[in-house]
Structure formats: structure tokens, C-alpha cells
N, C-alpha and C positions, 0 to 999 in steps of 0.2 A: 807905622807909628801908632794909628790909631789899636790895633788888633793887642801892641804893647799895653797903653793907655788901659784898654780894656781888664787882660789879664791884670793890672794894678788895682786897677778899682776892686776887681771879684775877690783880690789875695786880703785888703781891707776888709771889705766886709765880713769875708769868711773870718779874720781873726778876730774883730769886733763878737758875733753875734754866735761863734761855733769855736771856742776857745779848750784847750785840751781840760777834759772832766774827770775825775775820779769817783766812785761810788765805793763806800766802807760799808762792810759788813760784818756782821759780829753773832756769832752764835757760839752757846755755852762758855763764852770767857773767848772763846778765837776771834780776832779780825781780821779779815781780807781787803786789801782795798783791790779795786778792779777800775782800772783806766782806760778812758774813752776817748781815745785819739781824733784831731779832727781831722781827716782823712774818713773814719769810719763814721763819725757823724755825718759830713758829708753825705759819702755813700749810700746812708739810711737816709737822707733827707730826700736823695736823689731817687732811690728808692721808693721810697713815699709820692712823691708826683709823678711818677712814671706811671704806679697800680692806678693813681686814681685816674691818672688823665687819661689811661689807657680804658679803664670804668664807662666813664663817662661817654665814649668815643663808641664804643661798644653798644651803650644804652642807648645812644643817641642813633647810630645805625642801624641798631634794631627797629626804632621807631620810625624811622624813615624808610625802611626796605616795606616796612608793614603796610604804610601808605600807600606807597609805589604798588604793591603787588594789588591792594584792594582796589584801586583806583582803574588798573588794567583790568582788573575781574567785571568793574562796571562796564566797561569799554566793553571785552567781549561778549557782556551778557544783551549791549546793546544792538551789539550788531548782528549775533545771532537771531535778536528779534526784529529787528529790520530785514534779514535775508528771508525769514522762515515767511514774514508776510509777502515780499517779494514772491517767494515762490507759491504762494496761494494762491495769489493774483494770476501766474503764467500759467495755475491748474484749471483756473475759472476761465480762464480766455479758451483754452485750448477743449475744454469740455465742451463750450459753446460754440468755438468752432468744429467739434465732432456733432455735435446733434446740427447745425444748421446743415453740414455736409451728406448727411443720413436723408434729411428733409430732401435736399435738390435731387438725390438718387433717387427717390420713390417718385416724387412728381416726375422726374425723366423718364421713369418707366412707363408710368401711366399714362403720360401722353405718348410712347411709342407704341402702347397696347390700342388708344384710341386711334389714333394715325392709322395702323393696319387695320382695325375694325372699318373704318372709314373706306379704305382702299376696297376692301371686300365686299363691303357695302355697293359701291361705285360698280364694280365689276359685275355683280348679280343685275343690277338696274339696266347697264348694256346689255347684256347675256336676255333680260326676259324682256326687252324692249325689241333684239334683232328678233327673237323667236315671235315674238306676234307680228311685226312686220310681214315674214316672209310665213306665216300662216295665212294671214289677210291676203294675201295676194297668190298664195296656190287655190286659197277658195275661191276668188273672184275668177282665176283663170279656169277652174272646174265648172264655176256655174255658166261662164261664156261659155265652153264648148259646149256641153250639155244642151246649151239654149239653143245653138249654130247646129247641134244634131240634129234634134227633133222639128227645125224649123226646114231642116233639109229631107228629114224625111216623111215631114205632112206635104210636102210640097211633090214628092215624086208618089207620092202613094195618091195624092188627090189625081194628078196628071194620068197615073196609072188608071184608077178607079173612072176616072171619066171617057179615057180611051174605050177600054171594055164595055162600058155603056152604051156607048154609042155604035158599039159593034152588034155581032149575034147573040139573041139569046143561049145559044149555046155556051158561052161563056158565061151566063150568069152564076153558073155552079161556082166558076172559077173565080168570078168577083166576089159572090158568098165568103167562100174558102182566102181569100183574100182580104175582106174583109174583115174575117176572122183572125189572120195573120196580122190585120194595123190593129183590131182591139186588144192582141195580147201587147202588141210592142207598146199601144198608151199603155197596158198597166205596167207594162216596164220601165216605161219611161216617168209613168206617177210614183213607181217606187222606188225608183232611183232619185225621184226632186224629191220623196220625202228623205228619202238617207242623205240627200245634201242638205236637206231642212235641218235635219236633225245634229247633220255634222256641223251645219253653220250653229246650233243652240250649244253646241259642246264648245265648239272655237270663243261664243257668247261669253261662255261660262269659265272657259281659261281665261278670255281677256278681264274678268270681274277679280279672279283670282288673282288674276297678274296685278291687277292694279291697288290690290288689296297689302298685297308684298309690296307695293310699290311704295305707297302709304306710309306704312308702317315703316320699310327702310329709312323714306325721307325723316319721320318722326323720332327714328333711333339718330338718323343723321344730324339734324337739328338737336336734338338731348346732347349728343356727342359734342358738336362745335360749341354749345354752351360751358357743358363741363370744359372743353380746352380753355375757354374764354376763362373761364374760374381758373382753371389751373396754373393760366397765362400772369391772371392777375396777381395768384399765390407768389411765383415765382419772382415778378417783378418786385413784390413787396419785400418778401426774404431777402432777393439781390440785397435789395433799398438797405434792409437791417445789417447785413452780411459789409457793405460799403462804408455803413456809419460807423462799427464797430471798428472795421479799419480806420477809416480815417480818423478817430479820437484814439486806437494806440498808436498809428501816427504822428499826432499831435504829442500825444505824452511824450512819447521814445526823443520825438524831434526836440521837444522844451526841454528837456533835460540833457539833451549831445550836446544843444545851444546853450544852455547854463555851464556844463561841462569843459566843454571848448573853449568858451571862454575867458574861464576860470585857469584852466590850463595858460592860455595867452597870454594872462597878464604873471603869472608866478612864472613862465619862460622868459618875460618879457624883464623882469625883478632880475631873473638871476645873470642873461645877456648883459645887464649893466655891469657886471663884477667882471667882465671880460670873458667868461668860460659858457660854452656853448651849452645847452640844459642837455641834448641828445647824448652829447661825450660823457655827461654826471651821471645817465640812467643807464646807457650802456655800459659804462668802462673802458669804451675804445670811441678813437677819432674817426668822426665821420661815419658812425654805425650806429646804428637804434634796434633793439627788438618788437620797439612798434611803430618802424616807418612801414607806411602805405603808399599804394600809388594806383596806376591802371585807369583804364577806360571808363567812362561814366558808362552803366546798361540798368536802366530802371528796371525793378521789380516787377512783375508782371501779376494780374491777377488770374487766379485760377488755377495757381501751380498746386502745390504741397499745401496743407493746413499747417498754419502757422510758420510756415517758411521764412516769411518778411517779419514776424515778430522774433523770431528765434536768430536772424541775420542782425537785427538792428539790438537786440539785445548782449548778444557779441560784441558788436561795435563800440555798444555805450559802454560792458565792461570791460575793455580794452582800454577804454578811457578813461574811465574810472580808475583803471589801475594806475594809469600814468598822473594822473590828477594826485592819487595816495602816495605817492615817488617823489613828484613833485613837493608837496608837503612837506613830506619827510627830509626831505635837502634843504629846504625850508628854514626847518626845525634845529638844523645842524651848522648850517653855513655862519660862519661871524659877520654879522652884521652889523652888530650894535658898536658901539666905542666905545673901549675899555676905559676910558674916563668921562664923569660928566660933563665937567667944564675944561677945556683945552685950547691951545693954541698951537700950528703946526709951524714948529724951527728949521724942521728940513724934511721935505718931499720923499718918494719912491724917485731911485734910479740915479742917474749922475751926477756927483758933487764934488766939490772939493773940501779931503779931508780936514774937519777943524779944528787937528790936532799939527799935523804936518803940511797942509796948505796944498797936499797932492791931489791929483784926481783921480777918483775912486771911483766905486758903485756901492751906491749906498740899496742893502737890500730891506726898506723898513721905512717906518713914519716914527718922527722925531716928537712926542706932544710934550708941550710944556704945562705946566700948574703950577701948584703952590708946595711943597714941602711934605711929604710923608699924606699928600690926596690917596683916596682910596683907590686901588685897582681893581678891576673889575672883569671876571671872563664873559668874553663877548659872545658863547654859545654852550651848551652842554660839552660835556667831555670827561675824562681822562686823564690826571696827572703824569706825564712820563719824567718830566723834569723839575725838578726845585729844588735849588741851591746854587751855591758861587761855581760859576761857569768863564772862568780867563775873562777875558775881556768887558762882557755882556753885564761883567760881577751878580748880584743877586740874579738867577734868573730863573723863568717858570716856562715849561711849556706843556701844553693841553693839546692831545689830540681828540678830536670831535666828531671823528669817522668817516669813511668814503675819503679817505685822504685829506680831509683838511686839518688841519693843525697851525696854532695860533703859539706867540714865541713874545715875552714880556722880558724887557732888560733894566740894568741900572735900576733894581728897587733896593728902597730903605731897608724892607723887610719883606719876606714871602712867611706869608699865611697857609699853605696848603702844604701837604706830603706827598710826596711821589707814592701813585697808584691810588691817592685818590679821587674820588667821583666827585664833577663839582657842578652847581647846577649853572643856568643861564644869568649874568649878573651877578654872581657870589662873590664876594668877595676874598679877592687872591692876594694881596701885598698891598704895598705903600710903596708911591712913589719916590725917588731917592735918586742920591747919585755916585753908585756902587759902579767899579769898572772903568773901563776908559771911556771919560764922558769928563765934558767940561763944564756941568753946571746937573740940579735937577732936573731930570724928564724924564720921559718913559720911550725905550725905544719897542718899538710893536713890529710883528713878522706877521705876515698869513702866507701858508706855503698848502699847496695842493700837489699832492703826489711827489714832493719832494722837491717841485720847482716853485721857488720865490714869486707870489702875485702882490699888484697895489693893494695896500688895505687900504687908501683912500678911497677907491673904487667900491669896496666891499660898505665900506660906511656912506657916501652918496646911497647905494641903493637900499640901504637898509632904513634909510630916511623916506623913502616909497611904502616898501614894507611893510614898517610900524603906522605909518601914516595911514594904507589901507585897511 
């Protein structure tokens, strides 16, 4: 009746204001008249707002694709320069851990060069310590015989010599000659004390040498344990810087997993309230993730690789990062918002009894009430696939919004959008109405994900977190 109604009113005005016209024309004495049916006025008028509104729509897209495209060109020009400083930063760590690593080799050598100098040192001091020892004491043992000789042989030569004495002159020849025999053995016995004289001045004169080596060892040996001591110090101090520097990347890497993580926690935490697990929305599959982790805690050790523990932990935080940009991104797409301002809800997600036939149904959708031809509004970016009278639903819109969500609007006065257009967050898509099988104005609302029907009441509770944060 109404659709009747309609076609009546449009047949009025069209004969009011687009009435059949003639045009006369007259050249050299001829006239033509030429007749403008209204059908074909019509058709030029239709004509007419088709070019412009198609104009406008065109110009208007234009202007907005422009936007969009420079708007991204910021975006990437910013993150290019936030990466390119990022990786300055991992050059300057990683140079500075090449020179302090350079530093620890040379002191480690120098102190194995001193360490053996030392050794060698130690080993000559033994070495010319036993050799005077066991000189000292083959002299001592040469001067005691020596001594025990000649005392043993003044003593039988006296014995001898007194014998003969007291005997015949006839042997005085013989104690002459005898005599003669103990004066050559004293000079042999005076030239042998002085070659032990002499040998004792030579032994003198090694032990002065020796101890001269000896000196001068301990002197190099003390220089030595100094410079370790220096070297000692050097190294503790390096450690000391080498430690600091760890522990403030550390710090950094740490403050940021912990800003990260947490950030992560509460938009996992956002989207758990819509009912669907955030793991299943970044993988695409139940109960799989491409960034679950797990395993044994085994702290990082120092002394491994240079830059081992920055290059592990910078993995990790972009691991995170990516998941944190994922997150967002779902974010950005999920309907959260309610597609009317002001509303009241007629009937729930899930099971009711139909209030047309009084049976029991499943109701897949939220029923909101308002006032008459209220604005509707898309509750996330997207995608026109749908608008127009749809059976039952009558007026009807749907937007899909990507990664499978898709939001489904019914019963409007009027849809505002075209299939296949782009529409932004809040735009305005129709008027509320009550088109279809529906016993009063409201708006009935769908959220479906991968093609199975979720609460949008659920989606709209958590999008009152959301905005709110």
C-alpha cells in the first residue's frame, strides 16, 4: 500500500511540474514544431542528477583518497625514522662492545706474558741459589781435607825427623835429604792453599755476581707484580664499565617489554570481554598463536658472545612489538561503539519469544529503540557489501570490517550508503525506521565473526573500557 501511495504522489508531481512540451521552429517561412514528451524530460532530468552526483562523488573521493595516501606517507616517513635511530643505537652499543672486548684481550695477554716472565724469574733464583749452595760446601769440604792432610803430614814427618835425630849421624845425610823432601811438600802444600785462596776469591766473586742477578731479578719481579697490580686495577675498572653498560641496556630493554606487556594486557584484556580469545584473532586458528612462548627459565650468562643478551632481548621486545601492532590493529577494526547515541534495548542476544507469533525463537541480534528516522551510525571502519530491502530485515546495510567481523543493520527508514562503499568509523549509514517485519521503530544490529552470530552487547560493554582508556 505504501510502495502504491508512493508511485501516486511521484505520477502528480511528474504531471504538475514535467507536463508534455512542444518547441516551434521556423526558418525561411518553414515551421517545425518538435515535442518533448514527459518520459523524455524525465529521463534528462534523471540524467542530470546521475552526471552530477556521480561529479561530486568522484571529486569528493578524490579528496579523500589524497588524504588517506599522505597521511600514511607521514606514518611511514615516521617510522622509518624512528627505526633508522633504533639501529644507530645497536651500532654504538655493539662498537663499544667491540673495543672494550679488544681492551680485555690485550690486558689478558700481558698479564700471561708477565705471569711467565715471573715463572722464569723464580726458576733462575732456584737454579743460582742451589749452585752456590753446593759450591759453598765442595769448598769447605776441600779446605777441611787439605787442612787434615798437611796436619797429618807435619805430624809424621816431625815423628820421622826426630827419630833420625836421635839416631846416628850417619843418617844425617838422610834427614838433610829428607828435609829437603818436607820443604818441597810445604811449597806444595803453600801452593795448593793459595790455588784454594784464589779459588775461594773466584767462588767470592760468583757469589757477588749471583747476588747481583739476584737483585735485579727481585727488582724486575717487584716492577712485574706492580704492573699486574695496574693491570689488575685496569681490568676491574673495564669489568665495572662493561657491567654498567649492561645493566642500563638492561634497564632500557626491561622498561619497555614492561610498558609493552602491559599494554598488550589490557587490549587482550578489551577484546576477552567480546567473548573471543585475542590468540584465535592474531592467529586465525583455535588455540594456536605464532607468538606463544614457553620453556625453562636459564638466565643469560655473562661473558658469552658480544652483544648476545642485547640482540636476545631485542628479538623478544620485537616479537612484542609486533603483537602490541596486531593488537591495535583489531582494535581499530572490532565494532565497539553503538551504532546509536541514545538507545534503549527491546530485546536481548539469544532466546525469545517471537513478537510477532508469540513462538520461541533465537533471536540472532540487539533490538535498540529511539525516536523515529535517529541517525545510524557504523560502529567500525569498513566495507559496504550490503544496502538495500532485504525480505524481512526490509531496509538493510551490512559492512564488513575485516579479519571476519561484519556488522548487519535492519528495519531502517532509509540507507545512506552504496554497496562497495568505503565508510569511515561513525559515519553515518541510515535512519532509523521500521522497514520489514517489525512491530514498531528500532534498529535491529548483528555482529557476526567468521560467519557465526556473537552478542553485540558484549562488544558494546567493552568498548565503554576502550574509549574510556
Amino acid at each position: 500500500m505504501r510502495l502504491k501511495y508512493v508511485i501516486r504522489r511521484l505520477k502528480r508531481l511528474f504531471d504538475a511540474y514535467l507536463p508534455d512540451r512542444e518547441l516551434i521552429m521556423r526558418t525561411d517561412g518553414k515551421v517545425w514544431f518538435v515535442k518533448i514528451s514527459k518520459k523524455t524530460q524525465v529521463a534528462g532530468l534523471i540524467l542530470i542528477i546521475v552526471t552530477s552526483g556521480w561529479g561530486i562523488f568522484s571529486s569528493f573521493s578524490f579528496f579523500v583518497v589524497g588524504k588517506v595516501i599522505e597521511a600514511k606517507e607521514k606514518e611511514i616517513l615516521k617510522t622509518r625514522i624512528v627505526y633508522r635511530g633504533l639501529l644507530s643505537e645497536i651500532s654504538n652499543y655493539q662498537s663499544k662492545f667491540t673495543i672494550l672486548t679488544d681492551d680485555l684481550e690485550k690486558n689478558h695477554v700481558s698479564m700471561l706474558d708477565l705471569v711467565e716472565k715471573n715463572a722464569n724469574l723464580q726458576l733462575n733464583l732456584s737454579t743460582a741459589k742451589s749452585k752456590l749452595v753446593s759450591s759453598k760446601r765442595q769448598y769447605e769440604t776441600e779446605l777441611v781435607s787439605s787442612k787434615r792432610q798437611y796436619e797429618t803430614e807435619l805430624v809424621s814427618s816431625k815423628r820421622q825427623y826426630e827419630t833420625e835425630l836421635v839416631s846416628s849421624k850417619r843418617r844425617q845425610d838422610e834427614i838433610a835429604a829428607i828435609k829437603g823432601k818436607l820443604k818441597a811438600k810445604l811449597k806444595d802444600i803453600e801452593q795448593r792453599m793459595r790455588s784454594l785462596n784464589t779459588h775461594n776469591f773466584k767462588l767470592k766473586g760468583n757469589l757477588t755476581s749471583i747476588s747481583g742477578s739476584l737483585e735485579s731479578a727481585l727488582t724486575e719481579r717487584n716492577s712485574a707484580l706492580m704492573l699486574n697490580e695496574r693491570l689488575n686495577e685496569r681490568t676491574s675498572e673495564l669489568s665495572k664499565n662493561l657491567e654498567n653498560l649492561q645493566n642500563s641496556e638492561k634497564n632500557v630493554i626491561a622498561r619497555l617489554t614492561l610498558a609493552t606487556v602491559d599494554e598488550i594486557g589490557v587490549l587482550e584484556k578489551f577484546i576477552s570481554r567480546t567473548g573471543i580469545l585475542p590468540k584465535q584473532l592474531i592467529s586465525g586458528k583455535k588455540g594456536t598463536s605464532t607468538l606463544a612462548q614457553g620453556g625453562p627459565f636459564v638466565e643469560m650468562r655473562q661473558g658469552g658472545e658480544p652483544g648476545a643478551f642485547l640482540k636476545s632481548s631485542i628479538d623478544s621486545l620485537g616479537a612484542r612489538l609486533d603483537r602490541l601492532s596486531k593488537l591495535k590493529r583489531l582494535v581499530g577494526i572490532i565494532p565497539f561503539s553503538p551504532p546509536l547515541e541514545h538507545f534503549s534495548i527491546s530485546s536481548h542476544f539469544g532466546k525469545r519469544r517471537d513478537p510477532i507469533n508469540k513462538r520461541w525463537a533465537m533471536h540472532y541480534g540487539l533490538d535498540l529503540t529511539s525516536f523515529k528516522k535517529a541517525k545510524v551510525y557504523a560502529t567500525a571502519p569498513g566495507k559496504v557489501v550490503k544496502s538495500g530491502y532485504k525480505g524481512k530485515y526490509g531496509r538493510f546495510i551490512e559492512i564488513d570490517h575485516g579479519d571476519g567481523f561484519k556488522t548487519r543493520y535492519g528495519h531502517l527508514y532509509k540507507t545512506l550508503v552504496k554497496r562497495g562503499q568505503e565508510v569511515k568509523f561513525r559515519q553515518k549509514i541510515g535512519l532509523l525506521g521500521n522497514s520489514g517485519r517489525s512491530t514498531g521503530s528500532h534498529l535491529h544490529y548483528e555482529v557476526t565473526h567468521n560467519g557465526k552470530q556473537k552478542n553485540p552487547w558484549r562488544f558494546i560493554k567493552a568498548g565503554k573500557y576502550v574509549y574510556k582508556n
